[in-house]
C-alpha positions in Angstrom: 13.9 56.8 -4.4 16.2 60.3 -4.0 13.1 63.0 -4.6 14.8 66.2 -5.4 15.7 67.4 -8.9 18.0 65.3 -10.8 18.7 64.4 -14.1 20.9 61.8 -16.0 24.4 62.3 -17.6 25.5 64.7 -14.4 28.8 64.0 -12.7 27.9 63.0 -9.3 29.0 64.3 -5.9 28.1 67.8 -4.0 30.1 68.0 -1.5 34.2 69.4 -2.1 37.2 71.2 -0.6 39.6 72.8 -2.8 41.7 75.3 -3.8 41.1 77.4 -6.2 43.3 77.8 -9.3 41.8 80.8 -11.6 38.8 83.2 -11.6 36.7 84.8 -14.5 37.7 88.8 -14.6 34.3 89.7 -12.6 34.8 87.6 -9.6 35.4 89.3 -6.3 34.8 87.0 -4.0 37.8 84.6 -4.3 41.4 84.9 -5.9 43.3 81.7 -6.7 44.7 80.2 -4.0 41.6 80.3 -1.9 40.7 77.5 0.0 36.8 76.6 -0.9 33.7 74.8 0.3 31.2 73.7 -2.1 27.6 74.8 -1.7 25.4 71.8 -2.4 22.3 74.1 -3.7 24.2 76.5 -6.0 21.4 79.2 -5.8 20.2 79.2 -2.3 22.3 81.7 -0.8 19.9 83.0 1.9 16.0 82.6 3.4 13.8 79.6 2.0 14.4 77.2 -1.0 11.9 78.1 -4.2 11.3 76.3 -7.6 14.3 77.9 -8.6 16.6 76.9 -6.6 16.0 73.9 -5.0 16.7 72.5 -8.5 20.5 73.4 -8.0 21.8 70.9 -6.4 25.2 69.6 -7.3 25.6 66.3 -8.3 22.3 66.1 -9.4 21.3 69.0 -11.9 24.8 70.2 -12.0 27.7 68.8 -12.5 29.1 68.1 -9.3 32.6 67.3 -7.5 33.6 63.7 -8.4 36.7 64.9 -10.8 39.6 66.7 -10.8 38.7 70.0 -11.8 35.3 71.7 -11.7 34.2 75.3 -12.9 32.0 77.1 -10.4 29.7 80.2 -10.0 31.5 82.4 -6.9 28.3 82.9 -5.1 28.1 78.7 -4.9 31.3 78.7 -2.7 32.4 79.3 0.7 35.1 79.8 2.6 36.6 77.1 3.9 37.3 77.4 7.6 41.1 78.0 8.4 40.9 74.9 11.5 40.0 72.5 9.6 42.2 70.2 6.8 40.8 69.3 3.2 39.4 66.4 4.6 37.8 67.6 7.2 36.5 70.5 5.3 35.2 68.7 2.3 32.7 67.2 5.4 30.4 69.7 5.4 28.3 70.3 2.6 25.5 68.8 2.8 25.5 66.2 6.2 27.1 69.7 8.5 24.5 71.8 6.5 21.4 70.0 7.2 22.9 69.7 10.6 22.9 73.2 11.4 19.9 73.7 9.6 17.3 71.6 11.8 18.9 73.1 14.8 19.0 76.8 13.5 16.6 77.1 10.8 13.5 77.5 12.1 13.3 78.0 15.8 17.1 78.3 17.1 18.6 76.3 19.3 19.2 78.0 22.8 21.7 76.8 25.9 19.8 74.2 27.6 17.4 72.7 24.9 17.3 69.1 24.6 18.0 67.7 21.1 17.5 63.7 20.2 19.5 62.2 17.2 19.0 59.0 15.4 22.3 56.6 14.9 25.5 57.7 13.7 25.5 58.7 10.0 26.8 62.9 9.3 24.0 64.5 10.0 23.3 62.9 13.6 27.3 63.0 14.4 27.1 66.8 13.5 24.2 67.7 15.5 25.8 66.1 18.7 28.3 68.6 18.2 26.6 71.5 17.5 24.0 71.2 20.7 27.0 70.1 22.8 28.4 74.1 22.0 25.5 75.5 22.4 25.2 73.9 25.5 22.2 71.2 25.2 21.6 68.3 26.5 21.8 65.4 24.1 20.0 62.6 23.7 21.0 60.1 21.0 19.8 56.3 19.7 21.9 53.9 18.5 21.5 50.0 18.1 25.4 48.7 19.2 27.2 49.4 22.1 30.4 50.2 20.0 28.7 53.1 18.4 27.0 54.1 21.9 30.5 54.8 23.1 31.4 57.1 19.8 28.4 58.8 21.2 29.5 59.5 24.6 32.6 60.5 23.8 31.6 63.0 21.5 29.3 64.1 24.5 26.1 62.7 23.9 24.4 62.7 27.8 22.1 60.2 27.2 22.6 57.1 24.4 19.6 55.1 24.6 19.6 51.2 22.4 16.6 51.3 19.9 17.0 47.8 20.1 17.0 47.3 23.9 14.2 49.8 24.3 11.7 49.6 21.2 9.5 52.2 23.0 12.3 54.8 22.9 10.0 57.8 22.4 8.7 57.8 25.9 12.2 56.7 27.3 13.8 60.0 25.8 10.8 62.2 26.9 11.6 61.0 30.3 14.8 62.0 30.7 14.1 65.5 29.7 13.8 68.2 32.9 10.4 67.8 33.8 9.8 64.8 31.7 8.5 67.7 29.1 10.1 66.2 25.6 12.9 66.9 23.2 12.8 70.7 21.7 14.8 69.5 18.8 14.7 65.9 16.7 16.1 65.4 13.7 14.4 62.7 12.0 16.1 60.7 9.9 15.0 57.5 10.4 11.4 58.5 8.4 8.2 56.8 8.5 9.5 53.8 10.6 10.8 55.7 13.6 8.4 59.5 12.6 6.0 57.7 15.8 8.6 57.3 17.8 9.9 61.2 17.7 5.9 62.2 18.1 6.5 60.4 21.5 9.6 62.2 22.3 8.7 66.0 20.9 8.0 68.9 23.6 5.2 71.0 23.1 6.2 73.5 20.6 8.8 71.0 19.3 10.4 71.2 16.1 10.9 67.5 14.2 13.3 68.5 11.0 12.4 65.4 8.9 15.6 64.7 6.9 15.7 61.0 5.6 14.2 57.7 5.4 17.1 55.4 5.8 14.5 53.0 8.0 12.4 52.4 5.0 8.8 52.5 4.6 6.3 51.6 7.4 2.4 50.3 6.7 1.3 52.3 9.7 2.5 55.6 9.5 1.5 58.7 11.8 -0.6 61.0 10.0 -1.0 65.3 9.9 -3.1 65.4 13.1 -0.4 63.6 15.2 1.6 66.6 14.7 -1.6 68.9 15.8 -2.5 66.3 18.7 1.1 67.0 19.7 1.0 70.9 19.6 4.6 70.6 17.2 6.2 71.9 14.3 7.0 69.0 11.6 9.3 70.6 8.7 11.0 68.7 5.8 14.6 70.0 5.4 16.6 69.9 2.0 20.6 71.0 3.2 21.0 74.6 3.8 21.9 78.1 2.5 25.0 79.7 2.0 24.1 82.5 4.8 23.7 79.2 7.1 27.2 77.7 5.8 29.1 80.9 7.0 27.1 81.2 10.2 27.6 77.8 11.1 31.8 78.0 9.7 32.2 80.8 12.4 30.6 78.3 14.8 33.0 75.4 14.2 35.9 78.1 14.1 34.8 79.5 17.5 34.3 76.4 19.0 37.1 74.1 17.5 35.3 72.1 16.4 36.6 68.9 14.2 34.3 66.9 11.9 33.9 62.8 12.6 36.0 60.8 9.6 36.3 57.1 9.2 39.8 55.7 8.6 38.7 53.3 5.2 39.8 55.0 2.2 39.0 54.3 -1.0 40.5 55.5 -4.2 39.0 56.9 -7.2 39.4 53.5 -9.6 37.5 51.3 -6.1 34.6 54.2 -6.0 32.0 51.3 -7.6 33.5 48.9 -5.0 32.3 51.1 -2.3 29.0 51.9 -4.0 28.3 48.2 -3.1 29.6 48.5 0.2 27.6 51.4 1.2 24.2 50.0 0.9 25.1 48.8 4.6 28.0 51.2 5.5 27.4 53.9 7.7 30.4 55.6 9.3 31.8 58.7 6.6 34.4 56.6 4.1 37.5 58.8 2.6 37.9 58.1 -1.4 42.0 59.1 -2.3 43.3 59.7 -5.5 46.4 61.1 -6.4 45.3 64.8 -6.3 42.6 64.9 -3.6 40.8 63.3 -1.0 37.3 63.2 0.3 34.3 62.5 2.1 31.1 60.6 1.0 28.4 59.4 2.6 24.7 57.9 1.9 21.9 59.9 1.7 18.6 57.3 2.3 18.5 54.1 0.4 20.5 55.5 -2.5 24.1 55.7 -2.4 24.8 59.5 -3.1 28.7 59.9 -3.5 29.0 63.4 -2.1 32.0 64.9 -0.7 34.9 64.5 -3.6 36.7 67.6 -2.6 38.2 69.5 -5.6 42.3 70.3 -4.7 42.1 71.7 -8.0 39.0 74.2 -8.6 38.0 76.7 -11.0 35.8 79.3 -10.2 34.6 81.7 -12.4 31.7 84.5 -12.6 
């Protein structure tokens, strides 16, 4: 069950590219004809989430980006980054977000760090290559050989078969310089793999705990594992808008491009790929005749997040 604010009746969808088309008389930050990224938190512009504004989020509280035309506060938008397309662009809400988020948020990621991501879902795909340009060494787990060799060539150093290797906590620790462990894992796997990434964590470690898409577990670890470990354990929801710009420069700098899948829905199949997404993991690209976007699946529930908005409205 998704537990962040939500509430019924709210058009769903937070994450959207678009241009926009008119602006309220006290808005300074855009002008229409900007291109625009939507924030997924509306009010978290900077520093830590609070009662306030973790209940924000679009597509859950507010109305979010799965129509045509939206009306916007300023301060919930960015800007989007001139190297990328609308699709591409409309990526990064919330999967790029969180990304940069477990890997910058807390204890920042420096050149030769070691960072291990779970499968192949937004969030994992973006770490890879956010490490790989800040020049980490990445470790990744998969469970097919086709998805292994996405990995690699996206740069992952080390792809290691959760299937193959049940134990792959102590495989990954191993392959770190000194066999020390991983300084960064983003955990979205949740209480079925959490032992797993325990096994893997360096000293002074940070775990960013982001999903449960492995389910629930009987046997789970408990709050001393992370003391008996000597590491930092932190639930992550997204980011902040200070953290989208940051992290927009970094894709700029670095060129960047974000991972699509080539299956396209459109608008009239979106409860047709609702079904399909219970098991679909790769990002899916929903067409109408005015936009196209991203979605993707946060957990067990199937979030549609990423309808861009082409046409936007923003307004103070």
């Amino acid at each position: 069950m998704y537990p962040f604010a939500q509430k019924q009746g709210v058009v769903p969808g937070s994450d959207g590219a678009g241009e926009v088309v008119a602006v309220g008389k006290n808005v300074t930050r855009f002008q229409p004809g900007s291109k625009v990224v939507t924030l997924f938190n509306q009010g978290h512009l900077a520093g830590s989430l609070d009662t306030q504004t973790i209940a924000t989020g679009l597509g859950g509280v507010i109305d979010g980006t799965l129509r045509q035309y939206g009306t916007f506060n300023e301060a919930g938008l960015v800007e989007m980054p001139e190297s990328l397309n609308w699709q591409e662009a409309s990526t990064l809400s919330c999967a790029a977000v969180t990304a940069w988020n477990a890997l910058y948020g807390l204890k920042p990621l420096v050149p030769g760090d070691v960072v291990l991501t779970q499968g192949t879902g937004g969030v994992s795909i973006f770490a890879v290559q956010f490490a790989k340009a800040a020049g980490a060494t990445v470790i990744a787990t998969t469970s097919s050989s086709e998805k292994e060799a996405i990995l690699k060539k996206l740069g992952a150093d080390h792809v290691i078969n959760y299937k193959d290797v049940p134990e792959w906590g102590e495989k990954a620790a191993s392959l770190t310089p000194k066999k020390a462990g991983v300084n960064h894992i983003l955990e979205v796997g949740g209480p079925k793999t959490m032992a797993q990434s325990l096994k893997a964590v360096k000293i002074d470690g940070v775990i960013s705990i982001i999903g449960f898409l492995g389910g629930n577990a009987k046997e789970q670890p408990s709050f001393l594992d992370a003391l008996s470990n000597v590491c930092t354990v932190r639930g992550i929801l997204v980011g902040s808008r200070q953290q989208f710009e940051d992290m927009n420069r970094a894709i700029e700098v670095n060129g960047i491009k974000p991972v699509v899948d080539e299956k396209i829905f459109s608008l009239e199949q979106v409860k047709e790929y609702v079904i399909l997404s219970v098991e679909w993991t790769l990002n899916v690209w929903i067409l109408t005749d005015c936009f196209v976007g991203h979605t993707s699946i946060c957990g067990i529930r199937s979030i549609l997040e990423s309808l861009p908005l082409r046409l936007s409205r923003v307004q103070n």
